[in-house]
C-alpha positions in Angstrom: -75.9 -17.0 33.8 -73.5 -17.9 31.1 -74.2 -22.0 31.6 -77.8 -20.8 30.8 -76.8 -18.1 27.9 -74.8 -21.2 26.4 -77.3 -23.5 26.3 -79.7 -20.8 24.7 -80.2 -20.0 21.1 -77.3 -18.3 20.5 -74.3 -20.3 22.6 -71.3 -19.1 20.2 -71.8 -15.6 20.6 -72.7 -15.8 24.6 -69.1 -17.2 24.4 -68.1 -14.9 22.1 -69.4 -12.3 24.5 -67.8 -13.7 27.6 -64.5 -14.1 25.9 -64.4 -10.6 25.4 -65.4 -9.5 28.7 -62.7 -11.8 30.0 -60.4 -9.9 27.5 -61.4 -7.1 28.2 -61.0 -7.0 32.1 -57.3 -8.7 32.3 -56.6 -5.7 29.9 -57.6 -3.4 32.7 -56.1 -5.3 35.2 -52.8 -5.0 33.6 -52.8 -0.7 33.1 -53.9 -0.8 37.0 -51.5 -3.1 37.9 -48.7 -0.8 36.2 -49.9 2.4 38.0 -50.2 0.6 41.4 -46.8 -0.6 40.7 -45.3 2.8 39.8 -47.3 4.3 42.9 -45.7 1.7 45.2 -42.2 2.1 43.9 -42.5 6.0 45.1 -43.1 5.0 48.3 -41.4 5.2 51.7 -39.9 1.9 52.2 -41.2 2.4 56.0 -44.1 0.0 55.6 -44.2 -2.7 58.7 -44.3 -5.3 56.3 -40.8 -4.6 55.0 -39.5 -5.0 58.1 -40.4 -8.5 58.8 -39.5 -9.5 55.4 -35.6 -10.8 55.4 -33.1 -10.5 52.8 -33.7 -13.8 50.9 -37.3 -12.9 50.2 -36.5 -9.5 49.1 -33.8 -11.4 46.8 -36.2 -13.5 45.3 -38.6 -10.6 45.0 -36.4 -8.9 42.9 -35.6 -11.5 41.0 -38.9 -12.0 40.4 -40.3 -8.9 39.3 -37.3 -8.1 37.1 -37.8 -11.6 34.9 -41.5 -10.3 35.1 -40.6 -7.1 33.5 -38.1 -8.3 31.4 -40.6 -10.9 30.2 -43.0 -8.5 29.1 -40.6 -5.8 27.2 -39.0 -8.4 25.4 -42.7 -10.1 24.3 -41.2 -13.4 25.5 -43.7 -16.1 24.5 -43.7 -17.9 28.3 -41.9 -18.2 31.3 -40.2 -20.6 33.0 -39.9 -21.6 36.1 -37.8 -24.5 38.6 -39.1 -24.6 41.9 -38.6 -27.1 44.3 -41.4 -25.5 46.9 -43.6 -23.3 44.1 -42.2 -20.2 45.8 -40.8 -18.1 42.9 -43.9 -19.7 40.7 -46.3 -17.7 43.5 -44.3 -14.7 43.1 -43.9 -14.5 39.7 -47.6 -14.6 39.5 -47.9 -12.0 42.0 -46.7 -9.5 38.8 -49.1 -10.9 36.3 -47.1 -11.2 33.1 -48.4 -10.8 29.9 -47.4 -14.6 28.8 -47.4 -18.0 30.3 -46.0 -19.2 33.3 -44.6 -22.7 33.3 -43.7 -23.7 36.4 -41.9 -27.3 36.6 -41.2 -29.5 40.0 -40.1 -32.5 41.0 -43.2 -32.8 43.8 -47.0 -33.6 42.9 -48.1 -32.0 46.4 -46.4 -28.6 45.0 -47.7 -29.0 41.5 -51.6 -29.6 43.0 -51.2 -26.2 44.8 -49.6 -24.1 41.8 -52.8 -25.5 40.0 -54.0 -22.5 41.9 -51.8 -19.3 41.2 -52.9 -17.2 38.1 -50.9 -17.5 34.8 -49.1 -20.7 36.0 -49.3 -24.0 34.2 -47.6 -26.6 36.4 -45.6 -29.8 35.5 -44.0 -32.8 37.6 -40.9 -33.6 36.0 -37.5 -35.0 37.8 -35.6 -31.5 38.8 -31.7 -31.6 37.7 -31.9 -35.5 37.8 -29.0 -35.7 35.1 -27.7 -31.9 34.7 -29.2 -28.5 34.9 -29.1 -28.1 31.5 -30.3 -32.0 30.3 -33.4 -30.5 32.3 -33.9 -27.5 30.6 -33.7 -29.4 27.4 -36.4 -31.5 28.5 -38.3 -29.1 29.3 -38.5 -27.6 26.1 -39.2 -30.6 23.8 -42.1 -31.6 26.5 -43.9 -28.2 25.7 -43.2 -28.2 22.0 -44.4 -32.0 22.0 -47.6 -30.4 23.6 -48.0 -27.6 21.1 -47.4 -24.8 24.2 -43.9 -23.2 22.7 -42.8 -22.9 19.6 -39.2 -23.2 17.7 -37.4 -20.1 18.1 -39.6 -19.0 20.8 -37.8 -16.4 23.5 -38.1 -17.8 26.7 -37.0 -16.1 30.5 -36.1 -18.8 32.8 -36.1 -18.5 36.4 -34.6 -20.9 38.9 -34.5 -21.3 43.0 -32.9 -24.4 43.1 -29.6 -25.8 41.9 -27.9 -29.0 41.0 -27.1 -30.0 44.7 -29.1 -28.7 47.9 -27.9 -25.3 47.9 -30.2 -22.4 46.8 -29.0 -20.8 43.3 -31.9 -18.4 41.9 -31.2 -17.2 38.5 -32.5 -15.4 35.5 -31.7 -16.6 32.0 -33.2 -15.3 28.5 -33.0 -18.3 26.2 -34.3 -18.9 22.6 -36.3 -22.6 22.1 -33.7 -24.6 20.5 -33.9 -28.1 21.9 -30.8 -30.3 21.1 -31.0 -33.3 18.8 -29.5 -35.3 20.8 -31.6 -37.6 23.5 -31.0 -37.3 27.2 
């Protein structure tokens, strides 16, 4: 219907029209969302599903939906994400925040699959190849070379992977401020 309404007399405002249903929905989405959250958080924790869940999931979990929530009371312009496997990307979309997810790994297999989780914008980019921060640094002047972020931008970053093969997830709040210096 809507290839056929734009190709009709009137194609900006069948957009225009779409737009705001569009706008309109993920609006209502969101104040669901919230209720179903608060519901579920008063909930016996006797669920089956918990159960088979382990520790390290409900970590990341946590993490997750607490850089969600921080995201969205701070009116953070995006988030970030490192993810060797597109785990934490998958959760954070889960949540739905109110800004962008940018999800970054080092595999085009796992960047072709986050293609498919809601909010998230993936990128292939070499993970930690110098230092954890030389790759946050990149990071930001890619996206501000692309017109995505801007200068002064707050930012919540959230990691799964570290500098060597052990597991380090993390939450950071950072403000775009991309070093002159090259790396």
């Amino acid at each position: 219907l809507s290839g056929e309404s734009a190709a009709g007399l009137f194609p900006e405002r069948s957009l225009d029209v779409l737009r705001t249903v569009a706008t309109k929905t993920e609006e209502y989405m969101r104040s669901v969302n919230k209720a179903n959250l608060k519901s579920l958080q008063s909930m016996d924790e006797e669920d089956s599903y918990e159960e088979d869940r382990n520790e390290q999931q409900f970590i990341s979990e946590g993490i997750c939906e607490s850089a969600v929530q921080m995201a969205n009371q701070l009116s953070a312009s995006a988030i970030f994400v490192f993810t060797r496997r597109g785990y934490m990307a998958s959760l954070l979309s889960r949540h739905r925040p109110e800004c962008p997810i940018f999800a970054f790994c080092n595999s085009d297999e796992v960047r072709r699959r986050m293609n498919l989780l809601w909010g998230v914008m993936p990128f292939r980019i070499d993970l930690y190849k110098d230092d954890p921060e030389g790759t946050i640094e990149r990071t930001f002047k890619l996206l501000l070379a692309r017109g995505l972020i801007k200068k002064g931008d707050l930012i919540v970053l959230v990691t799964d992977i570290g500098p060597s093969t052990d597991e380090i997830r993390s939450v950071q709040v950072r403000y775009v401020n991309p070093s002159s210096k090259q790396k």
